[in-house]
C-alpha positions as CSV (number, residue, x, y, z in Angstrom):
1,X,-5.3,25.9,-1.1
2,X,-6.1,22.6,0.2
3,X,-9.7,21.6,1.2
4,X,-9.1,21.1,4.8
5,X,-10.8,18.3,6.9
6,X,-12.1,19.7,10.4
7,X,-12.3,17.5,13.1
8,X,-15.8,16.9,14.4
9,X,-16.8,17.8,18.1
10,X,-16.8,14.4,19.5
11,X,-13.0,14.4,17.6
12,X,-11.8,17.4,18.6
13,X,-9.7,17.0,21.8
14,X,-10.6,19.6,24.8
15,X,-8.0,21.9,26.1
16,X,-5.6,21.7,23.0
17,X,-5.0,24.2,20.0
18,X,-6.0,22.1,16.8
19,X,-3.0,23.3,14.2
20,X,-3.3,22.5,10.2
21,X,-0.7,21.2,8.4
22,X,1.6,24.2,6.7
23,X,3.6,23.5,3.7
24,X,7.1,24.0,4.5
25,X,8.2,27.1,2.5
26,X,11.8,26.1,1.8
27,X,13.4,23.0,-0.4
28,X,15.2,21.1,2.1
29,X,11.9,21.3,4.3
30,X,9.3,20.3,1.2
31,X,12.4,18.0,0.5
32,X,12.0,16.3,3.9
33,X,8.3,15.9,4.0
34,X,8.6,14.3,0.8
35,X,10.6,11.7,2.5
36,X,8.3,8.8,2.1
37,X,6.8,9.9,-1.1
38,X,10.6,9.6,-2.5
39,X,11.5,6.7,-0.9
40,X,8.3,4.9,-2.5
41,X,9.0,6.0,-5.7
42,X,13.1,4.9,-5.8
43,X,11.6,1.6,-4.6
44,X,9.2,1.1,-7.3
45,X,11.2,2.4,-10.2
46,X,13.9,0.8,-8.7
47,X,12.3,-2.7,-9.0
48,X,11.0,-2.3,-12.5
49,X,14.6,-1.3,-13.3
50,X,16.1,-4.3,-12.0
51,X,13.7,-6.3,-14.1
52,X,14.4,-4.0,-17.4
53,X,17.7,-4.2,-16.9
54,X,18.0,-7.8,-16.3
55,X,15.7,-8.8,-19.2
56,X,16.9,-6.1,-22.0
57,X,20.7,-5.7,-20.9
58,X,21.7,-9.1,-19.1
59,X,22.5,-7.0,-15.8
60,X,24.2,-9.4,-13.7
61,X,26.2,-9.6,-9.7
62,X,28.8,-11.8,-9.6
63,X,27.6,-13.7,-12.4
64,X,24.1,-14.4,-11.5
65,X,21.1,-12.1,-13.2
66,X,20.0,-9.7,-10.8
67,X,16.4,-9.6,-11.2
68,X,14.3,-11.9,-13.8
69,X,11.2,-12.8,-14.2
70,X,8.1,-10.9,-13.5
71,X,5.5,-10.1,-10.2
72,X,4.1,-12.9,-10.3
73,X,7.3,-15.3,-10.1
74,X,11.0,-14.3,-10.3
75,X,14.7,-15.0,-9.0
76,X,16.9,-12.8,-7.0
77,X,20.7,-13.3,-7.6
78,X,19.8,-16.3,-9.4
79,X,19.0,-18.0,-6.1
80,X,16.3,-16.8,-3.9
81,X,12.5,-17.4,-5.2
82,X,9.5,-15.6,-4.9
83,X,6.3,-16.0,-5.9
84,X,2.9,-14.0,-5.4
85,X,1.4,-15.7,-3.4
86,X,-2.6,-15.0,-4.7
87,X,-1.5,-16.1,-7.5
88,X,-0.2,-19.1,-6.2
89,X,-2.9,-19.8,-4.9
90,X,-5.1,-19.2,-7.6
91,X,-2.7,-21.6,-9.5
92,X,-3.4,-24.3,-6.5
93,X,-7.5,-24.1,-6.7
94,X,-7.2,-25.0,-10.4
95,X,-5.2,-28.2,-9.4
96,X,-2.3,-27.7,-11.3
97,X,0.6,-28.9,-9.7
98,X,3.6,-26.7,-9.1
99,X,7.6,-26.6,-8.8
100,X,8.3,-26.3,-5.1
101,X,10.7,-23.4,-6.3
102,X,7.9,-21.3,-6.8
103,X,5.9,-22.9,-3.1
104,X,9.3,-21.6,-1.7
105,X,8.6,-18.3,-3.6
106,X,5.6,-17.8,-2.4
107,X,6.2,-18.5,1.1
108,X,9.4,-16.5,1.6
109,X,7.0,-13.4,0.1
110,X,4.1,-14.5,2.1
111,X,5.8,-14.5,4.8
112,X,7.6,-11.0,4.5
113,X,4.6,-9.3,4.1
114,X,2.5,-11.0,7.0
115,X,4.8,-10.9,9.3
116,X,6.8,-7.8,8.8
117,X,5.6,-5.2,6.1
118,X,1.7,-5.2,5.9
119,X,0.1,-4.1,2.7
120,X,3.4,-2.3,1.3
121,X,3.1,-4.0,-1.8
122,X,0.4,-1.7,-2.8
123,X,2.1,1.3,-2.2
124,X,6.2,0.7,-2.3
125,X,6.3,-2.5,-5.0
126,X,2.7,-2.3,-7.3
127,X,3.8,0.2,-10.2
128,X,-0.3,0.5,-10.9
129,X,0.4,2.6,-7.6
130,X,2.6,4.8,-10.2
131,X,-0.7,5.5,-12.4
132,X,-3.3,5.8,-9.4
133,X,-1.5,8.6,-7.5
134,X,-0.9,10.3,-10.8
135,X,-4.6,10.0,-11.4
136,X,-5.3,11.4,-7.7
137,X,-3.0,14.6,-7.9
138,X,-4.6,15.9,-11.3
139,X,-7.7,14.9,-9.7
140,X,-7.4,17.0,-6.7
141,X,-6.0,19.5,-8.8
142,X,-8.9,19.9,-11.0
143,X,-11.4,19.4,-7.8
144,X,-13.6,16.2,-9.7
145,X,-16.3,15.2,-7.5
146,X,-17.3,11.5,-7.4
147,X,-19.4,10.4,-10.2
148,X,-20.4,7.3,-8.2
149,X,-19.9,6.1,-4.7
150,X,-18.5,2.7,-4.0
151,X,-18.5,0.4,-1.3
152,X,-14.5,-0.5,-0.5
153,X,-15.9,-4.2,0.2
154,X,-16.1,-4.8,-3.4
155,X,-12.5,-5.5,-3.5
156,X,-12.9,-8.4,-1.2
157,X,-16.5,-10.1,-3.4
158,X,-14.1,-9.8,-6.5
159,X,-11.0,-11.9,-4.5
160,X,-13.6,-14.8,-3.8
161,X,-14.7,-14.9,-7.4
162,X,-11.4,-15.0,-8.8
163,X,-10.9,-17.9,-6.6
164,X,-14.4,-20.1,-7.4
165,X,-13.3,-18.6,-11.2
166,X,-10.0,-20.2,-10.6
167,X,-11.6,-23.4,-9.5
168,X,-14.3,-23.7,-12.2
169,X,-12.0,-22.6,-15.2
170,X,-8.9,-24.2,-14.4
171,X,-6.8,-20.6,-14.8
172,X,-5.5,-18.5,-12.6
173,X,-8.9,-15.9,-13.1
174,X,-7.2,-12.7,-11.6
175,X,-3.6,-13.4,-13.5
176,X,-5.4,-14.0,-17.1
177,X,-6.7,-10.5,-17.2
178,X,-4.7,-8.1,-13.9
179,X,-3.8,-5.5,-14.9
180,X,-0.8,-4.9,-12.8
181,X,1.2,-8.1,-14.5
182,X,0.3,-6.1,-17.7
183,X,1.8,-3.0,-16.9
184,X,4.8,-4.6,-15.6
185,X,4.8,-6.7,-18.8
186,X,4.5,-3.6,-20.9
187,X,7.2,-1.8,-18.8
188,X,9.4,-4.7,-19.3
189,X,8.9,-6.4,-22.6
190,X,7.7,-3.9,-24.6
191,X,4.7,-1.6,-25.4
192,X,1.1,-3.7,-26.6
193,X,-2.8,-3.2,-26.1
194,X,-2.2,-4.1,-22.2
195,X,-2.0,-0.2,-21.9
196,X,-5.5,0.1,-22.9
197,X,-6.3,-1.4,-19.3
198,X,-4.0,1.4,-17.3
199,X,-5.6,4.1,-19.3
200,X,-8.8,2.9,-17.7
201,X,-7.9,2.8,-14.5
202,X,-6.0,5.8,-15.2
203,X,-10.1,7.2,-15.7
204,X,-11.6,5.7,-13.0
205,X,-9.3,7.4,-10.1
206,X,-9.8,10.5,-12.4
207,X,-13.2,10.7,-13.4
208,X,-15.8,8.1,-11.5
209,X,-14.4,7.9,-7.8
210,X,-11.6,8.5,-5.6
211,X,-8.9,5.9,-5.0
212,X,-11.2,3.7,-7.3
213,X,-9.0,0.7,-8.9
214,X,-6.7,0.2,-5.4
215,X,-9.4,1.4,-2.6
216,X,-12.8,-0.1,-4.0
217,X,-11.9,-2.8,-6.9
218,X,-8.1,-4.6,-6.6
219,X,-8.8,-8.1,-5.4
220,X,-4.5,-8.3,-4.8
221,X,-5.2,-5.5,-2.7
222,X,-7.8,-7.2,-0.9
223,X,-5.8,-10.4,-0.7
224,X,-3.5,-8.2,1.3
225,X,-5.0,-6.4,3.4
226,X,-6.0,-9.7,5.0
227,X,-2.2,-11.2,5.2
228,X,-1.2,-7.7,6.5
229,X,-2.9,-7.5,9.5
230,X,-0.7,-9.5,12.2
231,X,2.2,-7.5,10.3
232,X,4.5,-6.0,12.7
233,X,5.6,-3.0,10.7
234,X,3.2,-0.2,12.0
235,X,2.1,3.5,12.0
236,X,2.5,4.0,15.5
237,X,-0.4,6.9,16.8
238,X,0.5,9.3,20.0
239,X,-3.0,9.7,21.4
240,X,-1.0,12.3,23.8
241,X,-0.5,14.8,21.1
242,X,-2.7,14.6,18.4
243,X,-5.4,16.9,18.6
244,X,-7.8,15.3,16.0
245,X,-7.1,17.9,13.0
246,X,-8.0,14.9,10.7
247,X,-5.2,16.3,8.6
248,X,-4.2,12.4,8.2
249,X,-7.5,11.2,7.4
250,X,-7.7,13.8,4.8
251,X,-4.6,12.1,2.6
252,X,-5.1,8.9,3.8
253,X,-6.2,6.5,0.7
254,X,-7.6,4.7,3.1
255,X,-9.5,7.1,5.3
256,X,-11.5,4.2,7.4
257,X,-7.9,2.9,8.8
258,X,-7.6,6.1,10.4
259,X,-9.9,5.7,13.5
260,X,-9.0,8.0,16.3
261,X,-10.9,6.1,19.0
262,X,-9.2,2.3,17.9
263,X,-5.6,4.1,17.4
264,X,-5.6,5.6,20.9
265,X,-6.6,2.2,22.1
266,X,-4.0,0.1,20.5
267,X,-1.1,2.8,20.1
268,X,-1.1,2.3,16.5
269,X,-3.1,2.0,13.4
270,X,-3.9,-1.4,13.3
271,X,-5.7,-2.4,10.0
272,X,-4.9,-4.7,7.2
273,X,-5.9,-2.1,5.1
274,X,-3.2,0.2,5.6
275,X,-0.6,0.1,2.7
276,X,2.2,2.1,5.2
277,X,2.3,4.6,2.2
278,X,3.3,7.0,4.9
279,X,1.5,9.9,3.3
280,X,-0.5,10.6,7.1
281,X,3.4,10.9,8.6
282,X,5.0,14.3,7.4
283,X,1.2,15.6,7.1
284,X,1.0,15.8,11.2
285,X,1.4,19.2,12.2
286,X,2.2,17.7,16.0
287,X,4.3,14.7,14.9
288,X,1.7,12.3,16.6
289,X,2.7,9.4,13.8
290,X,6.1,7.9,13.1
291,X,6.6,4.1,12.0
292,X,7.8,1.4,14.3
293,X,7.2,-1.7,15.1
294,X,4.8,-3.5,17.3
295,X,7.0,-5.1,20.5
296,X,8.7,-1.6,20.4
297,X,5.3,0.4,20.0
298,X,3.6,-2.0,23.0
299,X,7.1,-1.1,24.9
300,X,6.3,2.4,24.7
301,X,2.8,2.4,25.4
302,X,3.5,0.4,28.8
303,X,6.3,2.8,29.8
304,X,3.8,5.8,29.0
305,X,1.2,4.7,31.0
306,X,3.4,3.6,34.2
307,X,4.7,7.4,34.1
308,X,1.5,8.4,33.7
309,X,0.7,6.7,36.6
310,X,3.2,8.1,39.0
311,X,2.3,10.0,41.6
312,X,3.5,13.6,40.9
């Protein structure tokens, strides 16, 4: 059994029935509110696979490579660029001067993610994601407590000082030693000491705190969580139903996103800092969040409250 999260007084919702989550007890129902967590994982293995394939076997469409390159700069089909765009910009501060192929790059993925998807990187592209959840199920299977508690903010400090590092080194600071471009180098090109640096991370989210590398430390994460917040790709929250179980906040990564009070407000969760992992969806025993996005969530909302506001 699962530690359950109760709701406190001031969350609890008078005059409704506050229901916990139930495991489904057949396939195609575990099946279905695995949704998400499948859907994640064929996207990231699906991504390092076009980049194996392209790289070890020449995979190709029509004559162009599929995938090549790496995170932090590849080509789709041969034709369309992108770029990370923190590391861009790292690249920028040091003054080096760069092909506008991989500007374009950035921008086309800079864009995606600020105006459409949010944080998804972290949870449906980053393959560190891959090692960090593994690190959290054995984790809550064995019941670790925290060895140390960390402020999330940390993740933020540490983007500013790869940036003044950038400057005052002339190198990208974050690229020269991240440990995401070394797993997907390792996964890629081959097997080396980069592994050393998973393995940490592997025992941080393990042994020393919850969520540690991408909830307290990742400065990519950071980076954006900050793009992602005008993003119009949203967990949409129906105030109407929920009755404050906190099941959500209980698997949330990041349990600060999940604010009753600012959710029933805007109609969805609005934070940078939520990486749509979608974990909070399937766990809501009244069905209370769903993805949408925002004209269609604000569309909604108005309609609700002008029926509510009918006379009866």
């Amino acid at each position: 059994m699962h530690a359950q999260v109760q709701p406190t007084e001031e969350e609890a919702k008078p005059g409704r029935v506050v229901r916990l989550y139930t495991p489904p007890a057949t396939l195609s129902g575990r099946l279905w509110s695995w949704r998400y967590l499948i859907l994640r994982r064929v996207t990231q293995l699906g991504i390092l696979a076009m980049f194996f394939g392209t790289a070890r076997y020449g995979w190709e469409v029509a004559g162009r490579p599929l995938l090549t390159g790496n995170l932090s700069a590849s080509e789709f089909l041969g034709v369309i660029p992108m770029a990370d765009p923190f590391a861009v910009l790292q690249q920028l501060l040091t003054m080096h001067v760069l092909d506008k192929e991989v500007l374009i790059g950035a921008a086309i993925v800079l864009g995606f993610y600020a105006l459409i998807a949010g944080r998804t990187f972290c949870a449906w592209v980053c393959p560190v994601n891959l090692v960090t959840d593994a690190a959290g199920w054995l984790r809550a299977k064995l019941r670790v407590p925290d060895f140390c508690s960390l402020s999330r903010n940390i993740r933020y400090w540490l983007l500013v000082l790869a940036l003044i590092l950038s400057v005052l080194t002339g190198v990208a600071a974050f690229e020269w030693v991240s440990p995401i471009s070394m797993l997907h180098r390792e996964i890629v090109f081959g097997i080396g000491l980069g592994l050393t640096a998973i393995a940490g991370i592997f025992l941080l989210d393990l042994l020393v705190v919850k969520h540690g590398w991408c909830g307290h430390l990742c400065p990519l994460g950071a980076f954006y969580s900050l793009v992602g917040r005008i993003a119009q790709l949203r967990v949409r929250f129906d105030d109407s139903s929920c009755t404050r179980c906190a099941e959500c906040v209980r698997v949330c990564p990041e349990p600060k996103v999940l604010d009753f009070k600012l959710a029933a407000e805007n109609g969805l969760v609005a934070s940078g800092e939520c990486t749509n992992c979608a974990r909070c969806i399937p766990i809501c025993p009244e069905n209370s969040l769903s993805f949408n996005f925002r004209p269609l969530i604000k569309q909604h909302n108005s309609t609700a409250t002008q029926q509510a506001r009918r006379p009866s």
